[in-house]
N, C-alpha and C positions, 0 to 999 in steps of 0.2 A: 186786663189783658195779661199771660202767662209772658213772661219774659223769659225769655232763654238766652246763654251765653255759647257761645259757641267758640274753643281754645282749637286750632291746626294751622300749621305750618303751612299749608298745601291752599294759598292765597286762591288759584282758581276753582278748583272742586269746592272751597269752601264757598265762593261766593254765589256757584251753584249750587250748591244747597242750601245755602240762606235764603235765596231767593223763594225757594221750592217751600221753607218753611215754614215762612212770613206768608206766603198765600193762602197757609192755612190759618192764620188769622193771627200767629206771636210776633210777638217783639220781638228779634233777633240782632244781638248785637256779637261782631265778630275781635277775633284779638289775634296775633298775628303767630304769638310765643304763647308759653306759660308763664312768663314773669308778667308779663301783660295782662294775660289771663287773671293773675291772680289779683293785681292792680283792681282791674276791672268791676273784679265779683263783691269786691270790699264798698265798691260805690255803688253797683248796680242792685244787688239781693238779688239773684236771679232764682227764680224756680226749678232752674232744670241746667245743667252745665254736661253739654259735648262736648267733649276733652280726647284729644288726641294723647299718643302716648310718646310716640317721640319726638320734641321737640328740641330748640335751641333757647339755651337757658336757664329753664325748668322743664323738665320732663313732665310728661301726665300725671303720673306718679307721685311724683314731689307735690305737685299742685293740689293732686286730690288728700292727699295725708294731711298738707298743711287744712285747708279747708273744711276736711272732715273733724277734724278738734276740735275747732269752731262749730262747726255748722253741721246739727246730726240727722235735718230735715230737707235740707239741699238734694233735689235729686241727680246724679252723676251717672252718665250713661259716657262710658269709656268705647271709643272710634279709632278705631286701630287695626294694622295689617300686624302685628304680634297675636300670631293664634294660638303660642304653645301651649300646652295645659298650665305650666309654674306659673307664667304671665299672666292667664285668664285666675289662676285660685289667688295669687297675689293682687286683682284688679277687686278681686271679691274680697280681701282679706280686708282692704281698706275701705270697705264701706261702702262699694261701687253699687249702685241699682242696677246695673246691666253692662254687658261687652259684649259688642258688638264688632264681628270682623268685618275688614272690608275686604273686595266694592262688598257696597252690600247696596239694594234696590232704596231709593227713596223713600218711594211708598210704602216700604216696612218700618222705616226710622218714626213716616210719620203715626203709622200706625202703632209703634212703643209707644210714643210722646205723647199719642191720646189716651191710652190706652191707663198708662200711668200717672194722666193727671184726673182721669174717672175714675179708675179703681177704687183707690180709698179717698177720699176725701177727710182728709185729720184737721181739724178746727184747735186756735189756741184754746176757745173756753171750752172744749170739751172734754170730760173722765167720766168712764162709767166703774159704777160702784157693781163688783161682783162678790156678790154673798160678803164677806167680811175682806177683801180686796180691791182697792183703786188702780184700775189701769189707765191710764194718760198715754194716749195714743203721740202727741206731739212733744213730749218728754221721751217717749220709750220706754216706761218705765209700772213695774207693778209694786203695791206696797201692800202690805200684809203684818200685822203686828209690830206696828212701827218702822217694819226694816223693808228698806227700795231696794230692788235688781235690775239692772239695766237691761232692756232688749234687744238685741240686735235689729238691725231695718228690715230685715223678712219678718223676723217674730212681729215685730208690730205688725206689719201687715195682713201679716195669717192669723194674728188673733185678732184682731178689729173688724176682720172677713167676717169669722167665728163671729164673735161679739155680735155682728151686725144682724144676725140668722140664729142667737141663741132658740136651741129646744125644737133648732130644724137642721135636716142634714144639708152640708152644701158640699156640693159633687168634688173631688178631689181634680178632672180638669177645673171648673173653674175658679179652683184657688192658685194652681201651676199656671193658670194662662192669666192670673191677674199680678200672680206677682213675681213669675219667672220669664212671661212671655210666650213659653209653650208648654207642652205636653210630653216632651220627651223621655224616657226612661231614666237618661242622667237627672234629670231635676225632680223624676217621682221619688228617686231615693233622697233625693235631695231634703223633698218636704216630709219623709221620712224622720228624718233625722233632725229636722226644726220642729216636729211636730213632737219627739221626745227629747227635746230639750225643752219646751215650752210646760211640759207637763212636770219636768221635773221646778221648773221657777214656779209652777201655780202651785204652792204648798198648801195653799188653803183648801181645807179636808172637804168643803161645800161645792169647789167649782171640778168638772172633770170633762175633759175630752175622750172621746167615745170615737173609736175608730167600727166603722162599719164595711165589711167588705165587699169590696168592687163595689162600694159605692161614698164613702166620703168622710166626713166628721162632723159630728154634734157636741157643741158645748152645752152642757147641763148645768143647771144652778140650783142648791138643793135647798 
C-alpha cells in the first residue's frame, strides 16, 4: 500500500480529505505543522508528501528543501492558497512534483496521486543502457564516459517516458499530462525547454531525440 503523508494546519479540511484519500485505498497519515511533518516522514518513508505552505513552525517550504537533500524520489505535491507566480516557480525550484491551488475538487487531487503513482514506475534495480550511456531512472542520473549528470525530476520522467517507447513517437499530450498534469500551453513550453536541456546532457553522439511536428518525440538509438 502507497503511503502518503499529508503536512496542513487546517486540522478539519484536512481530515476531510484524509478520509477521502484513504478510500481510495492509501495509508494516510496526517501532522499537524511542518516540524511534525518533518518528524514524521524521517520514520514513515512516505511515497508521496501533501504539504501545505503556510504553516506554524516550518513552513512548506522549509520542509520540502530540507527533505529534498535527502530524498530526490519522494514525490511532493505542494497544497496551498499562495498562487503567485514567484511562489508557484520557487515550489518548482525546490523540487516539487506538482502545486496545486486551493479549494481545489478532491477528485482532481485524487486523480494527480493516481496518476503519478502510474506514470512512471522507477524500480531500484533498474538502468537502461543506451548506446554507450547508463540512465538510472531512480538515481536521476546519465553516465557517459565515465562522467554522471544529475537530472532534474521532470527530466527523468520525460526521458523514462521516451526510454520506455524508444523508436516510437509518443504524442506530446501524453508526456504534459503524465508529468505536468495537463496540457496547457504554459507547460508545452515548459517541455520545450526540458526537452532541450535533455538533449544537451545526452552527449552521446548514438542517442537523439527527434522532435516531430504536431505530433511528439522519438528517441532513436543508433
Amino acid at each position: 500500500m502507497k503511503k502518503i503523508l499529508l503536512v496542513d494546519d487546517d486540522l478539519k479540511n484536512s481530515m476531510l480529505l484524509k478520509r477521502f484519500i484513504e478510500a481510495e485505498g492509501y495509508d494516510v497519515t496526517y501532522a499537524s505543522n511542518g516540524r511534525i511533518g518533518y518528524e514524521l516522514y524521517k520514520d514513515l518513508h512516505p511515497d508521496l508528501i501533501l504539504l501545505d505552505i503556510n504553516m506554524p513552525e516550518m513552513n512548506g517550504f522549509e520542509v520540502a528543501k530540507i527533505i529534498r537533500d535527502m530524498d530526490k524520489r519522494v514525490i511532493i505535491f505542494f497544497l496551498t492558497d499562495r498562487t503567485d507566480k514567484v511562489d508557484r516557480l520557487y515550489g518548482f525550484s525546490l523540487k516539487g512534483n506538482d502545486y496545486i491551488p486551493k479549494p481545489f475538487y478532491p477528485e482532481e487531487l485524487i486523480a494527480k496521486i493516481n496518476e503519478r503513482f502510474e506514470s512512471v514506475i522507477i524500480s531500484k534495480d533498474v538502468e537502461y543502457q543506451l548506446g554507450h550511456t547508463i540512465f538510472r531512472p531512480n538515481l536521476s542520473s546519465l553516465t557517459y564516459n565515465g562522467e554522471t549528470h544529475s537530472l532534474s525530476v521532470r527530466q527523468t520522467e520525460i526521458l523514462a517516458i521516451l526510454v520506455q517507447n524508444i523508436g516510437n513517437v509518443v504524442d506530446r499530450d501524453t508526456i504534459l499530462n503524465a508529468v505536468w498534469g495537463d496540457s496547457s500551453y504554459a507547460n508545452s513550453l515548459a517541455l520545450n525547454v526540458q526537452i532541450t536541456y535533455l538533449r544537451k546532457l545526452l552527449e552521446d553522439p548514438s542517442i537523439s531525440i527527434t522532435s516531430l511536428k504536431k505530433k511528439g518525440y522519438i528517441l532513436m538509438i543508433q
